[in-house]
Each structure stands twice: as structure tokens, then as C-alpha cells.
C-alpha positions in Angstrom: -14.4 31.3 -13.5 -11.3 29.3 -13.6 -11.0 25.4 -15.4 -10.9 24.1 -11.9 -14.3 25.4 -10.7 -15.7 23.6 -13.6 -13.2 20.3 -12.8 -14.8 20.2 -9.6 -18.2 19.8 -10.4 -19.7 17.2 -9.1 -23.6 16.3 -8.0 -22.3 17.7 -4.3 -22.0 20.8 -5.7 -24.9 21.8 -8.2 -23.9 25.6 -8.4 -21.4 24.6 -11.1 -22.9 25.4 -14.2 -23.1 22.7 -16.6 -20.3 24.0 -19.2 -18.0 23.4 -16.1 -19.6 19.7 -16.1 -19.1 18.8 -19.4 -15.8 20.6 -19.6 -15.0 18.3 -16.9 -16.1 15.0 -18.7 -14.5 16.1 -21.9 -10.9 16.1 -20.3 -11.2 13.0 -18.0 -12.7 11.0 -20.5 -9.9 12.1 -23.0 -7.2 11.3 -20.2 -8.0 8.4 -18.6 -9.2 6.5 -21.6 -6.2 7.3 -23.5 -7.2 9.3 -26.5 -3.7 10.9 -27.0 -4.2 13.9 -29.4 -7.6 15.0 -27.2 -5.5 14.2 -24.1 -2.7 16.5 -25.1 -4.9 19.3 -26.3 -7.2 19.3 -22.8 -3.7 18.8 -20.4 -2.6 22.1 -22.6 -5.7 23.4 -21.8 -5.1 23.0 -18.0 -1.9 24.7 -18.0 -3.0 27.8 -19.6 -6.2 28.6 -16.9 -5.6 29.6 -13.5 -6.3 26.5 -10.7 -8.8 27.0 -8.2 -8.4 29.1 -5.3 -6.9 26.0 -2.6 -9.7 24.0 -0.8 -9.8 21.1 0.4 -12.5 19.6 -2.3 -10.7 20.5 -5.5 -7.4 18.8 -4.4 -8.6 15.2 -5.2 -9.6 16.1 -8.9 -6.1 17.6 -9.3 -4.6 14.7 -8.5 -7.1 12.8 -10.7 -6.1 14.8 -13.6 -2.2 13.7 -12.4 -3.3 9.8 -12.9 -5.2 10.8 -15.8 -2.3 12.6 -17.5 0.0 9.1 -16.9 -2.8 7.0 -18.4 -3.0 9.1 -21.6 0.9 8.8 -21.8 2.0 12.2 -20.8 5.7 11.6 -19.6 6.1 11.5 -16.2 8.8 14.3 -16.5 6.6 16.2 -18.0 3.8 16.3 -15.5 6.6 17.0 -12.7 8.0 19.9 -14.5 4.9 21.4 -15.8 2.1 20.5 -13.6 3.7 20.3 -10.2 6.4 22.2 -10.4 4.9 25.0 -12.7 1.0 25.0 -12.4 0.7 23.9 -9.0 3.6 25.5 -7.8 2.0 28.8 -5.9 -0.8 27.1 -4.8 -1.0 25.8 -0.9 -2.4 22.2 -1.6 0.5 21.5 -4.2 2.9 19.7 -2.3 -0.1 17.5 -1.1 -0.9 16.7 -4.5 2.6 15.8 -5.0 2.8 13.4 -2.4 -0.2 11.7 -4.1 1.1 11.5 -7.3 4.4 10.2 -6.6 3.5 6.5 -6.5 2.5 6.8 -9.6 4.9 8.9 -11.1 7.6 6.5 -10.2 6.3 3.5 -11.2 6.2 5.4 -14.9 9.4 6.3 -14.5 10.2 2.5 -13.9 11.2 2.4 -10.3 8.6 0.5 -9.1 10.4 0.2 -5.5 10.3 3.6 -4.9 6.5 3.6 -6.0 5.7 1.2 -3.6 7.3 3.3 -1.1 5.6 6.6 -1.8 2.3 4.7 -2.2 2.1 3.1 1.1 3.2 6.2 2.9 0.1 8.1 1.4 -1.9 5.3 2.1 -0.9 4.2 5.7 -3.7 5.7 6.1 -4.9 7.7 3.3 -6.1 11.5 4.1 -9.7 11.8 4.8 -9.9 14.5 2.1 -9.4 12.6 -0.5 -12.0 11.5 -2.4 -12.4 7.6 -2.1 -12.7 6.4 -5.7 -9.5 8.2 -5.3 -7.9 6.0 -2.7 -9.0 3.2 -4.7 -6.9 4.1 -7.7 -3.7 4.5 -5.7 -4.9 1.4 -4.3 -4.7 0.1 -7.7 -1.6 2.0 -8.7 0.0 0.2 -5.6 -0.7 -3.4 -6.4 0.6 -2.6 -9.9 3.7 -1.3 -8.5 4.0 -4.3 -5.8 3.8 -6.9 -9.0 6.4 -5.1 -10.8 8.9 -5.7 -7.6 7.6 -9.8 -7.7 5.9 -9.4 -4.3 2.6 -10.9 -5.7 1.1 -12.1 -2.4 1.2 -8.1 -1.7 -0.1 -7.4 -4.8 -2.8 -9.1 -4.5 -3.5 -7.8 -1.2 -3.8 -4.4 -2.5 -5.9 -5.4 -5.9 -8.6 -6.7 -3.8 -8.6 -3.6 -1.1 -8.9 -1.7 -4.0 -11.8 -3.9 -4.7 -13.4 -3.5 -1.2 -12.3 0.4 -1.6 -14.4 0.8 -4.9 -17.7 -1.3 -4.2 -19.8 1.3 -4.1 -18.0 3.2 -7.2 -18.7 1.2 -10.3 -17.1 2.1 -13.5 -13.5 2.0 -14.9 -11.0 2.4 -11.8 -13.2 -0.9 -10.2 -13.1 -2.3 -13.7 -9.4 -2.1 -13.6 -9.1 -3.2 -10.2 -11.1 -6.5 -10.4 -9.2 -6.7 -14.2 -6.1 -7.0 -11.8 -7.0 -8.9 -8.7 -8.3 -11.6 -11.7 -4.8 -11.8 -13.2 -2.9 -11.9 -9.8 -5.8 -15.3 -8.8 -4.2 -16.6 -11.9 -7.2 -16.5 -14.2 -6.3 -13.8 -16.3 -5.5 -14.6 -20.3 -2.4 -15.5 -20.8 -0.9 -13.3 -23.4 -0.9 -15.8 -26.4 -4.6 -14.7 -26.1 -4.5 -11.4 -27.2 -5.9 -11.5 -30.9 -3.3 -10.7 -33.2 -4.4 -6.9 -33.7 -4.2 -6.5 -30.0 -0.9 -7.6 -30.3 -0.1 -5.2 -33.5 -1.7 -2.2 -31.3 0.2 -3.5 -28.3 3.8 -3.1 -30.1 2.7 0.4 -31.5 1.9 1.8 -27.9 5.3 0.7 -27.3 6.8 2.8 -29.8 4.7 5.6 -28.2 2.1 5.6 -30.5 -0.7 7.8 -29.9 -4.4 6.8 -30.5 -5.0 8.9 -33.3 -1.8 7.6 -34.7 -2.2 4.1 -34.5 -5.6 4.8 -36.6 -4.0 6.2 -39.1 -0.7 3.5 -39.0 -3.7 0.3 -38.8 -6.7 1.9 -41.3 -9.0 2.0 -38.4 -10.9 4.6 -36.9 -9.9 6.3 -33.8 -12.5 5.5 -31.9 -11.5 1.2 -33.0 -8.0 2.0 -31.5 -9.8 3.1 -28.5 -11.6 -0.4 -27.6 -8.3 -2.2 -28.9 -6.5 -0.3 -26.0 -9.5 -0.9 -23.5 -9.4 -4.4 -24.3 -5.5 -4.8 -24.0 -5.9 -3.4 -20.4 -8.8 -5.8 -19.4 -7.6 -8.8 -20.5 -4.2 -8.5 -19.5 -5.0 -6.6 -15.9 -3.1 -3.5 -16.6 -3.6 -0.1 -15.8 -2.2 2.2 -18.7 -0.9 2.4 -21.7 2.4 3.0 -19.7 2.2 -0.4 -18.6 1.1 -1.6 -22.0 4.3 -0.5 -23.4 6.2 -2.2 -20.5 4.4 -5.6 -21.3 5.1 -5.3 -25.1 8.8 -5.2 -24.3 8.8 -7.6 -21.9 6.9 -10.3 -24.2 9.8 -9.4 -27.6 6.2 -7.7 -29.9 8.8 -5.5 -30.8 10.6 -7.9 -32.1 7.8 -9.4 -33.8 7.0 -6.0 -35.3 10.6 -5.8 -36.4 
């Protein structure tokens, strides 16, 4: 069996086996909650199986393992080159993964513009076949990308459809999105607010810090750097560690760290 049959379990599908399950809770977990070292290792992992034979119902976990590879801080370069371009490349439902994960993939790259522009264009409407917690993380990835430009009306437009999007999906992409709709209304902390660790683990994810490496840089454990992180993206409304980096720089911590 190939690492996609097991990504694509799901409570749809109960043939999977429950290896394949936890296989597949191992590497999102890893991804989208940052854990860099366990991130890397499980992307690696990816690369070197075989993806699914095309259907329609694996393509939404590819591209969640896309968005999950840009939270974790896998460069965006990377993921086109290897991922798209080399692990996806042969198989039929890569370009429509591609189309998906270009939003995102530019607003890591820093053109926020041309993220807004991919985004809406996969979601004027977005493709029935994608899975809707999906949808609601582009939604999110979109508002992001429309704040980064200065259209904050817009922004917060798209924070609360990916609200609406998510209300029957509870867990971290609504977290985010509500995180985010919060800071847009205005009632988000201000950044004085952070605690001055968060503001220490902050300046380190800008110098590309990984978890495991800012536990070893603060005495903590890994699992501590973890909920710093997690808290940094709640109570500023952000969405990665990408954009944690970006806020760093913009408000001088490394400065402060110099």
C-alpha cells in the first residue's frame, strides 16, 4: 500500500487500516503544528513512497499536506520543486493541486498580490471536490493574504466566510480563522502583549529556528516551544510560523534580540 492510502483515511472510508490512520495523524499533526524536525522527517517520508493512484478523494489531503508543509516552515521553493514538480509530477490531479496551493505558496514567497490573485480564482467558486475544511483554510490563507496588501475591509470579508465555511469543523483551521476575524474587528492583542518569552521565541522563528531548536537555544522542552508557537499565532491572529517571522521583522524583535 502506498503513504497516500493511509493519508486518506478518513471515517468515510473504514477499509484503511488503522496504521494508515495513525500514520496519517503523525505527519499532520507534525506539519501543521509546526514541530520542525518531526515535520521534516514525515515531508521526507512523503517523497520517498509512491502517491495514490489519482482519484478524486485523495487530492484534498495532498493539498493539505501542501499547507501543512508551509506551516511547518518548509520553503516554498522547496515544496514547488520537490512536491509539485517532482512527486506530483506524473500524476493526473497534480496540476489541480497546484492551482490550490498557489495562494499560498505566494504569500510565503512574499507576494501577497499575486496570492490574492491565485486564491480567489480557486475560490470563485471553489471545486466541489475539495474537501470543505479545505475551502475554509484557503479561505483563511486568502484573508491573510488580502491584509498583507492593506485591503482590510476584504480581509475581513474572507476571515469571517472562513468562519461561516468551518462551523461545522471545529478544531485548529476554525481556531485560526476566528483568531483572525478577532484581530481584523480590532480586538486582538496588541503586540506589546506578547509575554516577553513569546517575544524571545518570536525573534528566533525569524531566524528560522526550528522547534526542536528553539528548545535547546531557550532550556525548554520541545513540547513548551510548541504552545509558545500556538500561543504566538492565537493571540496575534496569524496563521504560520511563516507569518510569525514576517511579524517579528516588521515589529524590529530582531533588533531587540541583537
Amino acid at each position: 500500500r502506498t503513504l497516500m492510502a493511509g493519508l486518506a483515511c478518513d471515517p468515510e472510508h473504514p477499509d484503511e487500516d488503522d496504521h494508515h490512520g495513525d500514520l496519517r495523524s503523525a505527519l499532520t499533526a507534525a506539519l501543521l503544528d509546526g514541530h520542525g524536525d518531526e515535520a521534516r522527517r514525515l515531508f521526507e517520508q512523503v517523497l520517498l513512497t509512491d502517491p495514490a493512484p489519482d482519484s478524486s478523494w485523495t487530492t484534498w489531503h495532498l493539498i493539505d499536506i501542501g499547507l501543512a508543509a508551509l506551516a511547518a516552515g518548509i520553503p516554498a521553493a522547496e515544496l514547488r520543486s520537490r512536491y509539485l514538480d517532482g512527486w506530483l509530477a506524473a500524476q493526473v490531479v497534480g496540476p489541480f493541486v497546484a492551482r490550490h496551493l498557489e495562494g499560498p505558496l505566494r504569500l510565503a514567497d512574499g507576494d501577497p498580490a499575486g496570492a490574492v490573485a491565485a486564491l480567489r480564482e480557486v475560490l470563485s467558486p471553489p471545486d466541489p471536490s475539495v474537501f470543505v475544511p479545505i475551502v475554509g483554510s484557503l479561505q483563511t490563507q486568502l484573508a491573510a493574504a488580502l491584509l498583507a496588501t492593506g485591503e482590510r475591509p476584504a480581509a475581513l470579508e474572507a476571515a469571517r466566510a472562513a468562519v461561516t465555511t468551518l462551523s461545522r469543523w471545529p478544531g485548529w483551521r476554525r481556531d485560526r480563522a476566528e483568531a483572525l476575524v478577532r484581530r481584523l474587528e480590532g480586538s486582538t492583542r496588541a503586540d506589546g502583549e506578547l509575554t516577553a518569552r513569546e517575544r524571545e521565541v518570536a525573534s528566533l522563528i525569524a531566524e528560522g529556528l526550528t522547534n526542536g531548536q528553539l528548545a535547546e537555544r531557550l532550556y525548554i522542552s520541545p513540547k513548551t516551544a510548541a504552545v509558545h508557537v500556538s500561543n504566538i499565532l492565537t493571540k496575534l491572529g496569524l496563521s504560520s510560523r511563516v507569518e510569525i517571522a514576517a511579524w517579528a521583522v516588521r515589529h524590529g524583535l530582531l533588533r531587540e534580540a541583537g
